[in-house]
LOVEX-710553 format. One record per residue (C-alpha): x, y, z; residue in three letters; residue number from 1; chain. Coordinates in steps of 0.5 Angstrom, whole numbers. Layout:
<atom><east>X</east><north>Y</north><up>Z</up><aa>ALA</aa><i>NUM</i><ch>A</ch></atom>
...
//
This chain:
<atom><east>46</east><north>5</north><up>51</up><aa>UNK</aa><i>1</i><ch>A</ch></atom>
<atom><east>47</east><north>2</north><up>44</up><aa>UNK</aa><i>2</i><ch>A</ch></atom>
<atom><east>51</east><north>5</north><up>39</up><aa>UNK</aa><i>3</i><ch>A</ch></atom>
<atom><east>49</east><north>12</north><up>34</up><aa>UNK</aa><i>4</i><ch>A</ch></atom>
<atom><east>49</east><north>8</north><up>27</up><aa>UNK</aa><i>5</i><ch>A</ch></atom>
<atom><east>46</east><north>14</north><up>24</up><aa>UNK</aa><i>6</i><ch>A</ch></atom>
<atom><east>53</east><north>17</north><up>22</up><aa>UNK</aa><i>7</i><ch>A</ch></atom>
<atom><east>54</east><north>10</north><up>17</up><aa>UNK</aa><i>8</i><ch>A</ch></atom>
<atom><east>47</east><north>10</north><up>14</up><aa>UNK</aa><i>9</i><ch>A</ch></atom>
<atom><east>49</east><north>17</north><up>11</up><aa>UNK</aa><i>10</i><ch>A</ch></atom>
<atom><east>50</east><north>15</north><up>4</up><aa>UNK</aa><i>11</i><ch>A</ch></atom>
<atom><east>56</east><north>22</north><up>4</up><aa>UNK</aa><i>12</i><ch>A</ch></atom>
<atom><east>59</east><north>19</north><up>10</up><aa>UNK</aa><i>13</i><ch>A</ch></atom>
<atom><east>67</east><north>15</north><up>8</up><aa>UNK</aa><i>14</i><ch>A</ch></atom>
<atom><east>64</east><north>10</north><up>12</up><aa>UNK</aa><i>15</i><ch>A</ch></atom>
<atom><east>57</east><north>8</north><up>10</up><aa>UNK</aa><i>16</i><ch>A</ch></atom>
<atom><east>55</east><north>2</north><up>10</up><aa>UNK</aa><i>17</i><ch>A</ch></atom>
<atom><east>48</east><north>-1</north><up>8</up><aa>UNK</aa><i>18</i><ch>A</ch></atom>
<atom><east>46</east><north>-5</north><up>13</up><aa>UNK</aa><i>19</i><ch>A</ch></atom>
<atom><east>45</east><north>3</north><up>17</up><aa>UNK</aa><i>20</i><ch>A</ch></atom>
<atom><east>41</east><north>6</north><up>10</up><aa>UNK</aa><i>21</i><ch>A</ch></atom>
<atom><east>34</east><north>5</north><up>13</up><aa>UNK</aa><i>22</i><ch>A</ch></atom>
<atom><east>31</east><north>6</north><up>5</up><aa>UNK</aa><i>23</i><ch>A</ch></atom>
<atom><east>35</east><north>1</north><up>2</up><aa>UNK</aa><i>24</i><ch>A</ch></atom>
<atom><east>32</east><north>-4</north><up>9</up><aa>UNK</aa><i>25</i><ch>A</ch></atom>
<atom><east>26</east><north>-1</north><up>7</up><aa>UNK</aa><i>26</i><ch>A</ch></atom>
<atom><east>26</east><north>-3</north><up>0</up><aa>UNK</aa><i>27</i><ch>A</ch></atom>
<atom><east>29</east><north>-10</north><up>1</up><aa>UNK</aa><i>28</i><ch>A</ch></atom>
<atom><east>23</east><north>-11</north><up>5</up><aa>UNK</aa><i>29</i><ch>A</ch></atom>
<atom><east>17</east><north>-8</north><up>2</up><aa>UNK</aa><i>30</i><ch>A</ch></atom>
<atom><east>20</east><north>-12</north><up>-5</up><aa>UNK</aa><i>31</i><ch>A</ch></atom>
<atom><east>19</east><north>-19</north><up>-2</up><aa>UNK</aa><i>32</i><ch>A</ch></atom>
<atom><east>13</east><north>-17</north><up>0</up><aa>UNK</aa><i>33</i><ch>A</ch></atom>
<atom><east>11</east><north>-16</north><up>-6</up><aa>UNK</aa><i>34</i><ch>A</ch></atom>
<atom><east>13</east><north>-22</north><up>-8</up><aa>UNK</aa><i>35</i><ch>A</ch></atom>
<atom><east>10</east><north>-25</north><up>-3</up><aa>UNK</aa><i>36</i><ch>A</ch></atom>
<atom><east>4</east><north>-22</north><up>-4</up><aa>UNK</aa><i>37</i><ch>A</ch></atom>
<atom><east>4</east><north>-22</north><up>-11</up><aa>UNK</aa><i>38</i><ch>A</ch></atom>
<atom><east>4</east><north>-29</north><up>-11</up><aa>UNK</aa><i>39</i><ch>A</ch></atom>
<atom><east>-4</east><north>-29</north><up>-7</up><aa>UNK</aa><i>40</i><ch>A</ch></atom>
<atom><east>-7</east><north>-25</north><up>-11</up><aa>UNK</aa><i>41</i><ch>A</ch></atom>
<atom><east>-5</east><north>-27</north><up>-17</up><aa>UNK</aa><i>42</i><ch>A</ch></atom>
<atom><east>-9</east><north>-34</north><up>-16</up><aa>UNK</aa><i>43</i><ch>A</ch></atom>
<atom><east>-16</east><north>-29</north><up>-15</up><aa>UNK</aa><i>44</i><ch>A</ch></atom>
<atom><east>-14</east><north>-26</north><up>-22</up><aa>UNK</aa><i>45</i><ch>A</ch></atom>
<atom><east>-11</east><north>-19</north><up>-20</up><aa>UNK</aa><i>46</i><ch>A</ch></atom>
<atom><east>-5</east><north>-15</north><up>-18</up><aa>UNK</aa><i>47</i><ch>A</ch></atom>
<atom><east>-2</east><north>-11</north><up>-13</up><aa>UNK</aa><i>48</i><ch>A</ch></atom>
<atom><east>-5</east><north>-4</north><up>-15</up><aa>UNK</aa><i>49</i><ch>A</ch></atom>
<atom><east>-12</east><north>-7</north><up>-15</up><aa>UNK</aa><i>50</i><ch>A</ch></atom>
<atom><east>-11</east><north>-10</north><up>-10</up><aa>UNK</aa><i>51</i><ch>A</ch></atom>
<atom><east>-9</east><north>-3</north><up>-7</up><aa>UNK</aa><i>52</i><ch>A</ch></atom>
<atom><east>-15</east><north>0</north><up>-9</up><aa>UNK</aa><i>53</i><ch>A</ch></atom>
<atom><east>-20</east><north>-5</north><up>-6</up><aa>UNK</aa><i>54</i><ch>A</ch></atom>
<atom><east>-17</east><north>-4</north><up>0</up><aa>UNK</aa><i>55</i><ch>A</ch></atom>
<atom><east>-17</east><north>4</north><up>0</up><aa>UNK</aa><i>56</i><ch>A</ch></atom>
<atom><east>-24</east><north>4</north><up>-2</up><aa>UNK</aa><i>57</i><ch>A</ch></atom>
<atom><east>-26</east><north>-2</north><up>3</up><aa>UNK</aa><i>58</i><ch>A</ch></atom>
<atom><east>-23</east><north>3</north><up>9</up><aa>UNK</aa><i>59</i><ch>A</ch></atom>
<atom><east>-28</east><north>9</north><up>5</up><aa>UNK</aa><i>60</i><ch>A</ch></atom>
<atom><east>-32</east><north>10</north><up>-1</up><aa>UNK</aa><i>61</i><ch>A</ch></atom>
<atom><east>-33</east><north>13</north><up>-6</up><aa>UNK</aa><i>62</i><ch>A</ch></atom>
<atom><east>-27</east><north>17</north><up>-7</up><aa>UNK</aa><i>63</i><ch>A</ch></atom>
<atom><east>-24</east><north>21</north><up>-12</up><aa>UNK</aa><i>64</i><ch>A</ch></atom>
<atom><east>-20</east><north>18</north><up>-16</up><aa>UNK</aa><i>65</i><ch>A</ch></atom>
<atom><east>-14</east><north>23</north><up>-14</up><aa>UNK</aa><i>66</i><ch>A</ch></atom>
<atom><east>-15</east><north>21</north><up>-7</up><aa>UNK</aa><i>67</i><ch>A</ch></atom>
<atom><east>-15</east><north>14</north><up>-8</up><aa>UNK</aa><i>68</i><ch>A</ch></atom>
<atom><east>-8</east><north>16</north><up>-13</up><aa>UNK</aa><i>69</i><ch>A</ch></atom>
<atom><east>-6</east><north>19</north><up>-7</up><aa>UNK</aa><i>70</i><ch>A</ch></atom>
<atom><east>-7</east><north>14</north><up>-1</up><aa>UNK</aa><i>71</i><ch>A</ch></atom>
<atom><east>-4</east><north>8</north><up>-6</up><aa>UNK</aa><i>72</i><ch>A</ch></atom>
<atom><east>2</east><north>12</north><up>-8</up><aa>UNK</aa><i>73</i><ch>A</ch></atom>
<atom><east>1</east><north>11</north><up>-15</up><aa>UNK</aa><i>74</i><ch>A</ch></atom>
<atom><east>1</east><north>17</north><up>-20</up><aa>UNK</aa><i>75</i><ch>A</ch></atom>
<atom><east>-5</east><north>19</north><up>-22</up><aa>UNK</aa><i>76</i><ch>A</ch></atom>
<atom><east>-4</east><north>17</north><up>-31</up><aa>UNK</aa><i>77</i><ch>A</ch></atom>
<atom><east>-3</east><north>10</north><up>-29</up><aa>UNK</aa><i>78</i><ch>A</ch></atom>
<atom><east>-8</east><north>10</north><up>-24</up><aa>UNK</aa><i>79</i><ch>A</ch></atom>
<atom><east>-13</east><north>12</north><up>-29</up><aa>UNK</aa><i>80</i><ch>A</ch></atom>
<atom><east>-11</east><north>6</north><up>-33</up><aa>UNK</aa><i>81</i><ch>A</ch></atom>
<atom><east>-12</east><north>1</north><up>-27</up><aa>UNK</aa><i>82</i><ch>A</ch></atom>
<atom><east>-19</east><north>5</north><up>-25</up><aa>UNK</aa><i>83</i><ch>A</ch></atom>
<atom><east>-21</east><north>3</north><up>-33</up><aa>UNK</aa><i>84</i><ch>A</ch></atom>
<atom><east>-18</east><north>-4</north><up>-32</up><aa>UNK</aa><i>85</i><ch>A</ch></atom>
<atom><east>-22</east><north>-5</north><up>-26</up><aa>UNK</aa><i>86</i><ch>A</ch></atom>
<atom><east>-29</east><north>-1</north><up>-28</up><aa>UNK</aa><i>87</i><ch>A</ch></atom>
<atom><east>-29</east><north>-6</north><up>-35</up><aa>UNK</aa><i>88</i><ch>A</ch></atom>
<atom><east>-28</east><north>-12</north><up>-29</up><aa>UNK</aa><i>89</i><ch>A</ch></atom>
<atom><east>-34</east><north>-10</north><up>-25</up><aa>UNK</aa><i>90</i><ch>A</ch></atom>
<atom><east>-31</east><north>-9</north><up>-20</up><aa>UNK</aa><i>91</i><ch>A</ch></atom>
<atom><east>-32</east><north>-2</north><up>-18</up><aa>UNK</aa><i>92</i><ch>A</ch></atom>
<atom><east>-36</east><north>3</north><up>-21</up><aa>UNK</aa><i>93</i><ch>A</ch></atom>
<atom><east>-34</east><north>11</north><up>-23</up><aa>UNK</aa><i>94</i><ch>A</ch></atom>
<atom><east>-39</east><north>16</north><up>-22</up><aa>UNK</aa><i>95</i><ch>A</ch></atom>
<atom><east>-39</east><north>25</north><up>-22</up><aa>UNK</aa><i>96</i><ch>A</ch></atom>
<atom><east>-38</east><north>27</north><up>-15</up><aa>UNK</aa><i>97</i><ch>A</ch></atom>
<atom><east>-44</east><north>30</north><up>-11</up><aa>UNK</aa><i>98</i><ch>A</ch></atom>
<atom><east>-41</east><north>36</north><up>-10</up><aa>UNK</aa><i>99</i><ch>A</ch></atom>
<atom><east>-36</east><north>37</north><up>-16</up><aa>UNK</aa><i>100</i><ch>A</ch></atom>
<atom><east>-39</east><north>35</north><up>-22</up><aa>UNK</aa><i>101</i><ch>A</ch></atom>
<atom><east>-31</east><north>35</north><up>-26</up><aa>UNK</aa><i>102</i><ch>A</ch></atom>
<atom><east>-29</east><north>31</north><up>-20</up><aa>UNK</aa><i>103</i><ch>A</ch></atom>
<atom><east>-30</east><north>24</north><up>-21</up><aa>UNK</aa><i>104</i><ch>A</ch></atom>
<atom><east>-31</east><north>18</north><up>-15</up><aa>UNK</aa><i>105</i><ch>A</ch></atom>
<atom><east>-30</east><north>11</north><up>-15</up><aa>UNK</aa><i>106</i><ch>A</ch></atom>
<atom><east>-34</east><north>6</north><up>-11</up><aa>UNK</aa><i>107</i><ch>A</ch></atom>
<atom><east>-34</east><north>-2</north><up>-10</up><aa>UNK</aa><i>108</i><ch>A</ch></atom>
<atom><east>-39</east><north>-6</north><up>-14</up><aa>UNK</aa><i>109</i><ch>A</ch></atom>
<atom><east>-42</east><north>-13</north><up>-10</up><aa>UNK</aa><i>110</i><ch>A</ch></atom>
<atom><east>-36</east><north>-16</north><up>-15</up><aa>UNK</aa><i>111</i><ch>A</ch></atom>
<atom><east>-31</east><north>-11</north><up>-11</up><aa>UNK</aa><i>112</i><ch>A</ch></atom>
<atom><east>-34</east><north>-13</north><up>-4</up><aa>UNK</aa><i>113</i><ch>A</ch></atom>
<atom><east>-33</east><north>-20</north><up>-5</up><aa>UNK</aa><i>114</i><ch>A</ch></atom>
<atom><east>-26</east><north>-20</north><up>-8</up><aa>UNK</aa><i>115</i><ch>A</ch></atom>
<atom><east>-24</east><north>-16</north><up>-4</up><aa>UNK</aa><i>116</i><ch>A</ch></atom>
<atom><east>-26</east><north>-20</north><up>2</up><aa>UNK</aa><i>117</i><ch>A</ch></atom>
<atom><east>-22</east><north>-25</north><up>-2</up><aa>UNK</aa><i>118</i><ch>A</ch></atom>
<atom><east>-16</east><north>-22</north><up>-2</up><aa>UNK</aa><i>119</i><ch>A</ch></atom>
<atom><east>-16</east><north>-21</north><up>5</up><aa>UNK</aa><i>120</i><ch>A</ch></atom>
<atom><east>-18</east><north>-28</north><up>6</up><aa>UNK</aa><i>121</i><ch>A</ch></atom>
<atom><east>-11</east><north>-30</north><up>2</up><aa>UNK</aa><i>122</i><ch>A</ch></atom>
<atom><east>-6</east><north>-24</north><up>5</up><aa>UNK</aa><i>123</i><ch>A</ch></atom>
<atom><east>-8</east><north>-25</north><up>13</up><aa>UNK</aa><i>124</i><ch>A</ch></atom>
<atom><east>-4</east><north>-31</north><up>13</up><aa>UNK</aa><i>125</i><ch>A</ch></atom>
<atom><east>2</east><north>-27</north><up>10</up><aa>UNK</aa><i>126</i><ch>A</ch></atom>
<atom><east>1</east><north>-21</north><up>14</up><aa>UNK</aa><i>127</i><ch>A</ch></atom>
<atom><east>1</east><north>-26</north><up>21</up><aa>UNK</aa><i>128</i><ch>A</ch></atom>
<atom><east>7</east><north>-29</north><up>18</up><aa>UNK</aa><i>129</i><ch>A</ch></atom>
<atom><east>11</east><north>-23</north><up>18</up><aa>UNK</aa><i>130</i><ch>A</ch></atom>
<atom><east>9</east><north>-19</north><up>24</up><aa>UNK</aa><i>131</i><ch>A</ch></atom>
<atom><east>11</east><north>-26</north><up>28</up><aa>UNK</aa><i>132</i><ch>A</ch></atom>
<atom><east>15</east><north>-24</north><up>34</up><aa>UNK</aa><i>133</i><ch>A</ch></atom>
<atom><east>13</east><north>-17</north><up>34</up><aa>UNK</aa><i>134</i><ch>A</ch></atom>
<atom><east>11</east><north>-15</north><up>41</up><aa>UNK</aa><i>135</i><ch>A</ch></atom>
<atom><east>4</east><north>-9</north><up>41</up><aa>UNK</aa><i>136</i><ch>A</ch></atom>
<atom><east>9</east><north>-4</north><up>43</up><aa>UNK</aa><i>137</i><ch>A</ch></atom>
<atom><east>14</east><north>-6</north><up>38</up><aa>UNK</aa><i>138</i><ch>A</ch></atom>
<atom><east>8</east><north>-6</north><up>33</up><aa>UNK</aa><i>139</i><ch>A</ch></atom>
<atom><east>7</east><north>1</north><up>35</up><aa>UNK</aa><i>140</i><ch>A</ch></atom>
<atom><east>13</east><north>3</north><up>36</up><aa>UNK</aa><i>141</i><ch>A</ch></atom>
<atom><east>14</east><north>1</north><up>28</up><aa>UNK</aa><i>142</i><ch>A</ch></atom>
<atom><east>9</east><north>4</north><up>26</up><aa>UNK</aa><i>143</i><ch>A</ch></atom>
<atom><east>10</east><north>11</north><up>29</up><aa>UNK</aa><i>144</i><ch>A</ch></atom>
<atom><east>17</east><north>12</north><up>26</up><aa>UNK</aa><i>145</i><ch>A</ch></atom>
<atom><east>15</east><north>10</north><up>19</up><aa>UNK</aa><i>146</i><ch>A</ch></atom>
<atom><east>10</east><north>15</north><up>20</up><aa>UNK</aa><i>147</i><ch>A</ch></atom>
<atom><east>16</east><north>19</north><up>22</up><aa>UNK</aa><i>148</i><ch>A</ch></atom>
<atom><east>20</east><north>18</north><up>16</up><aa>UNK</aa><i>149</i><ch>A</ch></atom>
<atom><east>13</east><north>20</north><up>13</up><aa>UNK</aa><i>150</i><ch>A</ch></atom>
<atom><east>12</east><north>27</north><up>15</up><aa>UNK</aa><i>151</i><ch>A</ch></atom>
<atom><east>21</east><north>29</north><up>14</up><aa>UNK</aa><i>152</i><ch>A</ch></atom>
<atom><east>19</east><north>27</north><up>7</up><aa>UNK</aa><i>153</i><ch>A</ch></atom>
<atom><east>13</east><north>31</north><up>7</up><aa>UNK</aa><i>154</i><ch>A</ch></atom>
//
């Protein structure tokens, strides 16, 4: 049985340590990814946000504009910013929703589509890269605790 590192990752405890903080590994990690990402995007002309949003709206789309600010875990002045940059790109269009005329959904363009299956062309080899030496059940098993911390935050 391998040892409770939970009462050192406590930022209260006497003997904390961050190598046991989870956020702090969190954020290192998900920092150089960004870094790494930041780099592959950059050679097609767009940044981070963007491309997050390319991706939601590859999954589903149109989407409201507060769902893909939800989803993209930016909040949603800024995301209106990005939502302006991105329709004067042509890469997504802004349409009233069918149903709620005040609400307002973005789509792909073709343009969308094809930078979108471009950014996923250049960050595919990164993603490879850093699942290497993660079985399927370690894969999995990554995924569920993340989706853990997720749901104790909520």
């Amino acid at each position: 049985m391998s040892e409770d590192l939970r009462p050192i990752g406590n930022p209260g405890s006497a003997d904390f340590r961050l190598e046991a903080y989870p956020f702090y590994l969190l954020n290192r990690a998900a920092s150089r990814y960004n870094v790494e990402i930041e780099a592959a995007l950059r050679e097609l002309g767009i940044d981070i946000p963007t491309w997050r949003v390319l991706m939601i709206l590859g999954e589903k789309e149109p989407l409201a504009i507060g769902q893909v600010s939800r989803s993209a875990v930016i909040n949603l002045s800024t995301m209106m910013r990005i939502v302006g940059r991105m329709e004067k790109a042509g890469l997504i269009v802004v349409t009233p929703s069918a149903h709620d005329r005040r609400v307002k959904e973005i789509g792909l363009t073709a343009l969308g589509r094809e930078k979108l299956a471009d950014a996923r062309k250049v960050t595919a080899p990164l993603y490879e890269r850093i699942i290497t030496g993660f079985s399927a059940a370690d894969f999995a098993r990554l995924l569920d605790l993340l989706a853990r911390l997720h749901d104790n935050l909520e």
